[in-house]
C-alpha positions in Angstrom: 18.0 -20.4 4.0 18.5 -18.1 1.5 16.8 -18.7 -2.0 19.0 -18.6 -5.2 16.5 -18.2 -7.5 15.2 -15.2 -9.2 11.5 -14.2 -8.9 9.2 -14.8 -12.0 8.6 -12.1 -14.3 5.2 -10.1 -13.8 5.1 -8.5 -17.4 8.0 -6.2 -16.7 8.6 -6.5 -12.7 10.2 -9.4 -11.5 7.6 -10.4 -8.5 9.2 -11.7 -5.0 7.2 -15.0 -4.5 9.1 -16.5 -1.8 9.0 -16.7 2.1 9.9 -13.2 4.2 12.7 -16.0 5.6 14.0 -16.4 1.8 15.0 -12.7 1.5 18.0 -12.4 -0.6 21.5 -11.5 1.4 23.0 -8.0 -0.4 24.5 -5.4 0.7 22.0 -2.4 1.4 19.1 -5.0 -0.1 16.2 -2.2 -1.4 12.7 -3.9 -0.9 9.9 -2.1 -2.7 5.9 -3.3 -2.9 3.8 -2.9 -6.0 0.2 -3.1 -5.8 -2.3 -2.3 -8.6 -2.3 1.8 -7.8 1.9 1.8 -8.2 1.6 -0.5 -11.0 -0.7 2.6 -13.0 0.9 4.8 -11.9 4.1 3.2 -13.2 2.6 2.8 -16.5 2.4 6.4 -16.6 5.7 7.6 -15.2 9.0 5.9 -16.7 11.3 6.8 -13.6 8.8 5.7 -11.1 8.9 2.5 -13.2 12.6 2.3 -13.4 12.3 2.5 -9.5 10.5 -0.4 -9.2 12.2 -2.5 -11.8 15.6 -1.9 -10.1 14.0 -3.1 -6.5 16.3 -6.3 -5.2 13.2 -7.4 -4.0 9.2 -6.5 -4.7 6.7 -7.9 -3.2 3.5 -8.3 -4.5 1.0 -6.1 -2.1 -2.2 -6.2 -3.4 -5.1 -8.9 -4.2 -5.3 -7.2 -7.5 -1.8 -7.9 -8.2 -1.6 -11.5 -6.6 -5.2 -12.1 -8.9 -3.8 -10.7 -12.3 0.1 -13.0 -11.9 -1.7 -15.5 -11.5 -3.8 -15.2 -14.6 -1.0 -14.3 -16.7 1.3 -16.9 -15.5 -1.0 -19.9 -14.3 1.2 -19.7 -10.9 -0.6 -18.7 -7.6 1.5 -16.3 -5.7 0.6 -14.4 -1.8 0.5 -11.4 -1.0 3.0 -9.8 0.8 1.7 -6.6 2.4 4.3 -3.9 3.7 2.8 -4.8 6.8 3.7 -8.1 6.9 7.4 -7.0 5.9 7.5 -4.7 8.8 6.3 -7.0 11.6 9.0 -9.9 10.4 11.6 -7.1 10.1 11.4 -6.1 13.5 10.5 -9.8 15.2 14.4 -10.6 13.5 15.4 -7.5 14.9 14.2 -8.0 17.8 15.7 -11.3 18.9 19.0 -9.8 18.1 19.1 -6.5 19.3 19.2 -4.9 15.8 18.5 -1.5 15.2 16.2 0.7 12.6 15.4 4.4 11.4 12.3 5.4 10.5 12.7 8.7 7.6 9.0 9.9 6.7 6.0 11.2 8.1 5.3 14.0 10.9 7.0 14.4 14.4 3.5 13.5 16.1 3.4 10.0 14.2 7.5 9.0 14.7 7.2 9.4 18.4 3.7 7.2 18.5 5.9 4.8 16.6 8.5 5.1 19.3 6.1 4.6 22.2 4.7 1.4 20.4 7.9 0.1 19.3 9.0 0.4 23.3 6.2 -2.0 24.7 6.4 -4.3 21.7 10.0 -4.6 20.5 12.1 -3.3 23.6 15.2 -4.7 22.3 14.9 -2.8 19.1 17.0 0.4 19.2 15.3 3.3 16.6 16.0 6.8 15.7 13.5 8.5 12.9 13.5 11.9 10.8 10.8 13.9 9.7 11.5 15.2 6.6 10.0 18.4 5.0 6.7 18.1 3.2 6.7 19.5 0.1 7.0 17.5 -3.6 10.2 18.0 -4.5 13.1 17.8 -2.0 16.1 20.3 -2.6 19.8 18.9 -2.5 19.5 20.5 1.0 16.9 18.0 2.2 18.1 14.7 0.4 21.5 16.0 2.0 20.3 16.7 6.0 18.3 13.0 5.0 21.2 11.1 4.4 23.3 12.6 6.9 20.5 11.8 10.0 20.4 7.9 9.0 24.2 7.3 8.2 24.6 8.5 11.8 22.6 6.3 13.3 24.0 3.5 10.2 20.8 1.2 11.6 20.3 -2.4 10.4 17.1 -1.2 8.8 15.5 1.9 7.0 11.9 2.1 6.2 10.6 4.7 4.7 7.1 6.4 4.7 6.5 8.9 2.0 3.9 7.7 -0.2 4.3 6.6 -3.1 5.5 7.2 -6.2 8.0 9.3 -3.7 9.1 6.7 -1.6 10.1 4.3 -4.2 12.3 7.1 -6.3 13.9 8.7 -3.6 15.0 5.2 -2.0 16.5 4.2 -5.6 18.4 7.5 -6.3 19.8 7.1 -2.7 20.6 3.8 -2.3 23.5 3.7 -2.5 24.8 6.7 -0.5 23.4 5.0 2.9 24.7 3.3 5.1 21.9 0.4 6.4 21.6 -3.6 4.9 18.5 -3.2 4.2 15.7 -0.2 2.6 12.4 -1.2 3.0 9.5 1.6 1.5 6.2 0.7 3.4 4.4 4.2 3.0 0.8 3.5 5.3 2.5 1.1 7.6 3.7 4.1 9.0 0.3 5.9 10.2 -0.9 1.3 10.7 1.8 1.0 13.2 1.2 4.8 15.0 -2.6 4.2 15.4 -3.1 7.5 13.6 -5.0 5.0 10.2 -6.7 2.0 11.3 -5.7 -0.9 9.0 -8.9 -3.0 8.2 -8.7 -6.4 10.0 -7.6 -9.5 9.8 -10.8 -10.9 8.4 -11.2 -8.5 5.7 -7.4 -9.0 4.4 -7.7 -12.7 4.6 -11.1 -12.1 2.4 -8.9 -10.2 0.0 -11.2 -7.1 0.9 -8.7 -4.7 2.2 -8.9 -2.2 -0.2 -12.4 -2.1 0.5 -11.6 -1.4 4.4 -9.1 1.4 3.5 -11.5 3.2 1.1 -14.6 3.2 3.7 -12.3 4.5 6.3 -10.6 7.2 3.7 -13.3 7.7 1.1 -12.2 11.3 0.0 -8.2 10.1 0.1 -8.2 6.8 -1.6 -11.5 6.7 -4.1 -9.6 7.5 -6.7 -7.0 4.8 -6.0 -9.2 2.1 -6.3 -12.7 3.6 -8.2 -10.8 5.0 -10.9 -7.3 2.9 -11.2 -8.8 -0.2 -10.1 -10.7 -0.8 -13.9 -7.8 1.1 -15.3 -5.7 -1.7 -13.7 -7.8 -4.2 -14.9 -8.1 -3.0 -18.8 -4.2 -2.5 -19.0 -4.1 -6.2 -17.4 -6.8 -7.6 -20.2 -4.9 -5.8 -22.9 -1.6 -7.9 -22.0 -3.4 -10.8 -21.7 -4.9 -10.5 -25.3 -0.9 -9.2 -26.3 0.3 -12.5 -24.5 -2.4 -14.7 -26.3 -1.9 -13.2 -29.8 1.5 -13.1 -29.9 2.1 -16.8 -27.6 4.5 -14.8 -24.8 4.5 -16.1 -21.1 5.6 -15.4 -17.9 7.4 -18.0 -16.5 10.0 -18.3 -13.5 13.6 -17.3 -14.4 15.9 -19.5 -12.6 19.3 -18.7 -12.2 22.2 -20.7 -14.1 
C-alpha cells in the first residue's frame, strides 16, 4: 500500500513517519536521514539544508530527533535508522531478484560488502565504486561516478560518503542517474562490512545508540554528540519558546 499523505512538518523538514512498506512510488525516489548532527549541521550550511528539504523521503534517524518531534508536535514518531532502510531494501530486493550499487567508501570495505551480501542476499545482484577521497569532487569524478552506476542502471543506489557529502552530492545528481531509488546511509556501509561494530540491539531499543557509537569511536564522534548534542538541544528549546510565543505548530500536512 502506498501512503498518499505527506509527512508532518518537523520545523522546516517534512519528517517520513510511516511504515518502510508505505514508501512513496517516484521515479528515482531520493531517501535521506536526518538525525540531530545533520540537523546542526544544517542549521549552519544552507545547501546542505536545501539537500535535505528536497529529500522525497527523510527519515527520522536519531532518538534525539524522534524526542524533540515529538515535543514540538505532541505526535510520537520511530525512528528509522539507515540501517533499518538498508535491511528492508535488500529483503524486497531479494525476493525479487533486484539489483543495487553501492558508490562510497574504500575497495577493502565494497568487497566485505560483497562477500556478506553473497551468503545473506544471493539473489541480489551488486556492483559498487569507490570514489576518490578528497572534499571536493572535480567534474571528472562526479562524471566517472555517474557513468559506473548508469551502467549497471540498478534498482537501488546507496551511497556512503558521510555526511553533509552524501546528502549534496545525491541531490545535485539526482537526476542524471539512472536507478528508482537513492538511498544515503553513510555508517551502514562500514555496519554492514564488519569494519564498525554497530551497538546492539539492546542499546538501540534503549534509545542509547549514540552512546554505543561514541565508546567505540571516542576520538571520531565526541564531537558529534558532546558538542552538537546540547547545541541540538538549545536550537530545539529556542523554537519551542518561538512556537509558544508566537502560537505556531507542527501539525500533519495532508494532501487535498
Amino acid at each position: 500500500m502506498i501512503s498518499q499523505q505527506q509527512p508532518y512538518s518537523f520545523i522546516d523538514y517534512p519528517l517520513f513517519t510511516k511504515s518502510l512498506n508505505e514508501l512513496p512510488s517516484k521515479s528515482t525516489l531520493l531517501v535521506n536521514t536526518i538525525n540531530q548532527y545533520s540537523y546542526c549541521m544544517a542549521n549552519q550550511d544552507s545547501a546542505f539544508k536545501e539537500s535535505l528539504k528536497k529529500s522525497d523521503v527523510l527519515l527520522p534517524d536519531g532518538i534525539g530527533v524522534v524526542a524533540a518531534a515529538r515535543w514540538l508536535t505532541g505526535r510520537k514518531i520511530h525512528k528509522i535508522a539507515g540501517a533499518d532502510l538498508h535491511q528492508h531494501v535488500l529483503a524486497n530486493l531479494n525476493k525479487k531478484g533486484g539489483s543495487c550499487f553501492y558508490l562510497g567508501s574504500t575497495e577493502a570495505t565494497l568487497q566485505k560488502i560483497k562477500d556478506r551480501l553473497a551468503i545473506e542476499y544471493p539473489n541480489v545482484k551488486v556492483e559498487t565504486y569507490s570514489p576518490p577521497y578528497k572534499a571536493h569532487f572535480s567534474r571528472e569524478d562526479n562524471e566517472e561516478m555517474i557513468k559506473a552506476v548508469n551502467a549497471f542502471k540498478p534498482d537501488i543506489l546507496f551511497v556512503g560518503m558521510t555526511a553533509p557529502k552524501q546528502e549534496k552530492w545525491a541531490c545535485d545528481h539526482k537526476h542524471e542517474i539512472k536507478t528508482k531509488m537513492i538511498c544515503t546511509i553513510g555508517a551502514v556501509f562500514d555496519f554492514y562490512a564488519g569494519t564498525i561494530e554497530r551497538p546492539s540491539e539492546f542499546m538501540i531499543n534503549m534509545g542509547l545508540e549514540w552512546l554505543g557509537r561514541l565508546v567505540k569511536e571516542p576520538k571520531r564522534l565526541w564531537k558529534r554528540y558532546l558538542y552538537f548534542g546540547p547545541l541540538f538541544l538549545q536550537l530545539i528549546v529556542k523554537e519551542k519558546v518561538k512556537q509558544l510565543i508566537g502560537g505556531q505548530s507542527y501539525n500533519n500536512v495532508v494532501m487535498p
